[in-house]
N, CA, C and O of each residue as an XYZ file, in Angstrom:
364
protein
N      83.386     90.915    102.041
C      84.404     90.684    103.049
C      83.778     90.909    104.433
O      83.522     92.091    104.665
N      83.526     90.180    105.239
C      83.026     90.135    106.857
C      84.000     91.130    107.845
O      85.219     91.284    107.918
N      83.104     91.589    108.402
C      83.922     92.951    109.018
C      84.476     91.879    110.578
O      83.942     91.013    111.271
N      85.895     92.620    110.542
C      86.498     91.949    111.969
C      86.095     92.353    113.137
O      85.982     93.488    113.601
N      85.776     90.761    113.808
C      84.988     91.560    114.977
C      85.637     91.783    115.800
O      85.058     92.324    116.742
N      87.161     91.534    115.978
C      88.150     92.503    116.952
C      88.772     93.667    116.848
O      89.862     93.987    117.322
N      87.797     94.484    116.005
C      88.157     96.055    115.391
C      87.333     96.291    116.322
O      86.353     95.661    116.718
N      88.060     97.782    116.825
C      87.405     98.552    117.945
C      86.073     99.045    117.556
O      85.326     99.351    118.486
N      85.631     99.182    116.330
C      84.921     99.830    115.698
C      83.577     98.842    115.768
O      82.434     99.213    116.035
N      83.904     97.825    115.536
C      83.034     97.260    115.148
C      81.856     96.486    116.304
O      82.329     96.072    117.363
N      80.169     96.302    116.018
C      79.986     95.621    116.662
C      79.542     94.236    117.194
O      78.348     93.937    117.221
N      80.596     93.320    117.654
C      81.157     92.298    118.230
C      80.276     92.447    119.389
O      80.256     93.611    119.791
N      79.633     91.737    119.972
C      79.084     91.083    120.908
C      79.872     90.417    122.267
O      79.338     89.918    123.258
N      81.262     90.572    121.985
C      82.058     89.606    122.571
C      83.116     90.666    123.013
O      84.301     90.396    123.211
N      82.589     91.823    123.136
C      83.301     92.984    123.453
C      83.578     93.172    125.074
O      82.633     93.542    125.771
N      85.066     92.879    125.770
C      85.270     92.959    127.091
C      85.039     94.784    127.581
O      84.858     95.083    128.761
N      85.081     95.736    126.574
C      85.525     96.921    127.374
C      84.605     97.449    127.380
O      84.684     98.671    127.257
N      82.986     96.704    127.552
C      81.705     97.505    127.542
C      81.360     97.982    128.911
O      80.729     97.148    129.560
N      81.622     99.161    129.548
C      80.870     99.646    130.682
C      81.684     99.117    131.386
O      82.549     98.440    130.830
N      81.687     99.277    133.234
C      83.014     99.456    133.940
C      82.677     98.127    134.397
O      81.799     97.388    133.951
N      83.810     97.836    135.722
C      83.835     96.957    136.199
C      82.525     96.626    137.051
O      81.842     95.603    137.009
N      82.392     97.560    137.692
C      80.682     97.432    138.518
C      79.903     96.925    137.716
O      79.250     95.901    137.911
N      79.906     97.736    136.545
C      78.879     97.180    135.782
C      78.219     95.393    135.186
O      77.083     95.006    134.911
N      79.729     94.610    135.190
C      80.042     93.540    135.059
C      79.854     92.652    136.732
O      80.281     91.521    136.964
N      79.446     93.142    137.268
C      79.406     92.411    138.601
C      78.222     92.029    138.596
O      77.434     92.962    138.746
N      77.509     90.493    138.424
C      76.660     90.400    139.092
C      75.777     90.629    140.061
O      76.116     89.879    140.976
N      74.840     91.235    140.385
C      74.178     91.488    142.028
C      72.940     91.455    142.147
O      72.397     92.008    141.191
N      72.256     91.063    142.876
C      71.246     91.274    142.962
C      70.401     92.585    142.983
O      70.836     93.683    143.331
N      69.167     92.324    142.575
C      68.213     93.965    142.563
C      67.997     94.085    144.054
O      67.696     93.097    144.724
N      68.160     95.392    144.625
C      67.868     95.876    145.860
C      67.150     97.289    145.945
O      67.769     98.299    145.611
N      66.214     97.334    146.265
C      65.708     98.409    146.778
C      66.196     99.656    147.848
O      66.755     99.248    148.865
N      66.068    100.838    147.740
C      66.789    101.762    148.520
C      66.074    101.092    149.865
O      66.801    100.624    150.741
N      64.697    101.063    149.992
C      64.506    100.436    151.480
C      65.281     99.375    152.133
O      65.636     99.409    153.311
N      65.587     98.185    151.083
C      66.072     97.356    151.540
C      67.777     97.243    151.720
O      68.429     96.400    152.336
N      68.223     98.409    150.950
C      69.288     98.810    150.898
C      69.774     99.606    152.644
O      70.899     99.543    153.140
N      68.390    100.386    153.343
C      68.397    100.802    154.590
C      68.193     99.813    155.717
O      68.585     99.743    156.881
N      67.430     99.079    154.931
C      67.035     98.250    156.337
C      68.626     97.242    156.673
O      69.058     97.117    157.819
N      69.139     96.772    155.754
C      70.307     95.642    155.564
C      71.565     96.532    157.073
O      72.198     96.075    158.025
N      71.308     98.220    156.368
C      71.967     98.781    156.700
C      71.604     99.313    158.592
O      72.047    100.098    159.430
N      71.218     98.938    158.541
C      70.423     99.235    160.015
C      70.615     98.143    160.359
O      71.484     98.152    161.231
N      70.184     96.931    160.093
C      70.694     95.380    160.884
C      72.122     95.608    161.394
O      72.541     95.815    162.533
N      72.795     95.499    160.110
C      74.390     95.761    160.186
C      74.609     96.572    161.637
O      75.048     95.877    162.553
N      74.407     97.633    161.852
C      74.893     98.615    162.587
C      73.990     98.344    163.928
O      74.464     98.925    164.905
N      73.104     97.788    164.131
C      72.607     97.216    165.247
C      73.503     96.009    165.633
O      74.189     96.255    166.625
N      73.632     95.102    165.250
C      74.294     93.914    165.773
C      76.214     94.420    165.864
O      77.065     93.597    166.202
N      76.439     95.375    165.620
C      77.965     95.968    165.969
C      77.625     96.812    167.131
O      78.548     96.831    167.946
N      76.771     97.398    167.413
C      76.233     97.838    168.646
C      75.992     97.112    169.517
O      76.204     97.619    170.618
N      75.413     95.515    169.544
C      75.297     94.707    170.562
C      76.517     94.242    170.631
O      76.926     94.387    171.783
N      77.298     93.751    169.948
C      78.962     93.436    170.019
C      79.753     94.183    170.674
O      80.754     93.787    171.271
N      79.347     95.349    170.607
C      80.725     96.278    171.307
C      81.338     97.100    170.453
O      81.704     98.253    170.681
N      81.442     96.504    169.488
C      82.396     97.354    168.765
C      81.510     98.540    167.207
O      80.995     98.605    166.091
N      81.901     99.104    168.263
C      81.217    100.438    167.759
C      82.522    101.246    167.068
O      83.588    101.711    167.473
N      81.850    101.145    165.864
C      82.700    102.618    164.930
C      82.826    103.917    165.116
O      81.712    104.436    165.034
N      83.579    104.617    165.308
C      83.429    105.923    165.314
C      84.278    106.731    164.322
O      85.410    106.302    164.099
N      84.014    107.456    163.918
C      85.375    107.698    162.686
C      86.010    108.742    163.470
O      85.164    109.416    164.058
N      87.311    109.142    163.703
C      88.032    109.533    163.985
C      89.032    110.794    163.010
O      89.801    110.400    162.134
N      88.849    112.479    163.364
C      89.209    113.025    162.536
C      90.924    113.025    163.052
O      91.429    112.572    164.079
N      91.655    113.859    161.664
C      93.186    113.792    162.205
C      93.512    114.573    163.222
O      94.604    114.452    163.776
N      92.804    115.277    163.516
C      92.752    116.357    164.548
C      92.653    115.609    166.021
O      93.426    115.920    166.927
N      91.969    114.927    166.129
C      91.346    114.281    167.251
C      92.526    113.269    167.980
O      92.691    113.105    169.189
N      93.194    112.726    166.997
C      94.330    111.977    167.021
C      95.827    112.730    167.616
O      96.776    112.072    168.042
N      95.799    113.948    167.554
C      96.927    114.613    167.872
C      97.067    114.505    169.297
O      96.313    113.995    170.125
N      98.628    115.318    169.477
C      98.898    115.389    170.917
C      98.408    116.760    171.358
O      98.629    117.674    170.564
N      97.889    117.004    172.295
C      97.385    117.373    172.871
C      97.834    119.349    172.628
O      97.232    120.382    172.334
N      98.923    119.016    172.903
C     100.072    120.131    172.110
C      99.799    120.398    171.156
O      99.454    121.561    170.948
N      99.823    119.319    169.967
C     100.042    119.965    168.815
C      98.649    120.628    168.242
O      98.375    121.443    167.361
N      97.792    119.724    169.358
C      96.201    120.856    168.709
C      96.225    122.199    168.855
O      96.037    122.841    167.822
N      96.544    123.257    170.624
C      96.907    123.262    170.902
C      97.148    124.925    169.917
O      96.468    125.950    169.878
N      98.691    124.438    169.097
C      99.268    124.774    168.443
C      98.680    124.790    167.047
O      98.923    125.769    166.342
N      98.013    123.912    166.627
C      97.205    123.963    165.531
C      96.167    124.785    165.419
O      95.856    125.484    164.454
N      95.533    124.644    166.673
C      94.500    126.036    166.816
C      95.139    127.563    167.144
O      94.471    128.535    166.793
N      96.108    127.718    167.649
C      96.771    129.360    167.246
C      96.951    129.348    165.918
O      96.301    130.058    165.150
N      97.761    128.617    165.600
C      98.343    128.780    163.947
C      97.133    129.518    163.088
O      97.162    130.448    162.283
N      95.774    128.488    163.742
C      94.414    129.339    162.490
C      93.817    130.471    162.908
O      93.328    131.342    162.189
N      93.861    130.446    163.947
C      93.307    131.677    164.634
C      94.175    132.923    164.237
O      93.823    133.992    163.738
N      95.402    132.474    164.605
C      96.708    133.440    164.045
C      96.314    133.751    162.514
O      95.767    134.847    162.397
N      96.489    132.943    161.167
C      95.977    133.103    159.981
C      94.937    134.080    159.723
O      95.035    135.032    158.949
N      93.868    133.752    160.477
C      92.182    134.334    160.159
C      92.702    135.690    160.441
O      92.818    136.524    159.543
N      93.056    135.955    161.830
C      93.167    137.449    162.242
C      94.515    138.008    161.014
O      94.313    138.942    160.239
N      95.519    137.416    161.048
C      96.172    137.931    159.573
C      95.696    138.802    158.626
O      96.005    139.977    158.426
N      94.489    137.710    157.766
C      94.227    137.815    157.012
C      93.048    138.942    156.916
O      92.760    139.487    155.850
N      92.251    139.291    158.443
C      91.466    140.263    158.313
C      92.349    141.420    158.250
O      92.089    142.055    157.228
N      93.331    141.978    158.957
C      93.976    142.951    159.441
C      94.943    143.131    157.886
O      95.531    144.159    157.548
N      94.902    142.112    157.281
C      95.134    142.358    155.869
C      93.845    143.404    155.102
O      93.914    144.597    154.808
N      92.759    142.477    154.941
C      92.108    143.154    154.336
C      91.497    144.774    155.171
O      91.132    145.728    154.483
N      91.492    144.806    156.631
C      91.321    146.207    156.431
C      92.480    147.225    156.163
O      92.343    148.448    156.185
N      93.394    146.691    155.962
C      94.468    147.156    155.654
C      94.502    148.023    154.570
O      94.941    149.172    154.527
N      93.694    146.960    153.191
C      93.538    147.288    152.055
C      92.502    147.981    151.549
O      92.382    148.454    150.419
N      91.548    148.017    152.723
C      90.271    148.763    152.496
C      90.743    150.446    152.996
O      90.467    151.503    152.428
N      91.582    150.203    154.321
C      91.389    151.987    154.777
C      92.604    152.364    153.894
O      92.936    153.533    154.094
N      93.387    151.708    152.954
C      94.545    152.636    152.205
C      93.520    153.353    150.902
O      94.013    154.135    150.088
């Protein structure tokens, strides 16, 4: 009796769920150099364009206030949390 080759078990050649999707992507072979250099073109010619990336943290984005306020809040916390622990050290 010929074993079914749409049993999970079995091996079928014609098997879709081998290895991920990347894996199934065609691409060409690239070298880490050439992987840097591509990457350096890239980011040179967005530099002659103008438009330059910068990543932007959430912090940076706030009002002015709420930083502000965001920075007591931690400062507030830290000192908390020391005046906690000598708390627990001189009892």
């Amino acid at each position: 009796m010929p074993e079914n080759p749409n049993k999970p078990g079995s091996d079928g050649s014609h098997r879709t769920d081998r290895g991920t999707v990347l894996d199934r992507i065609p691409m060409p072979p690239m070298s880490g150099e050439e992987a840097l250099r591509r990457f350096d073109e890239q980011r040179s010619s967005d530099q002659e364009c103008g438009t330059r990336v910068t990543p932007q943290s959430e912090l940076s984005q706030l009002h002015p206030v709420m930083r502000l306020l965001a920075l007591i809040g931690t400062l507030g916390l830290i000192v908390g949390v020391l005046i906690g622990v000598l708390y627990l050290i001189g009892r």
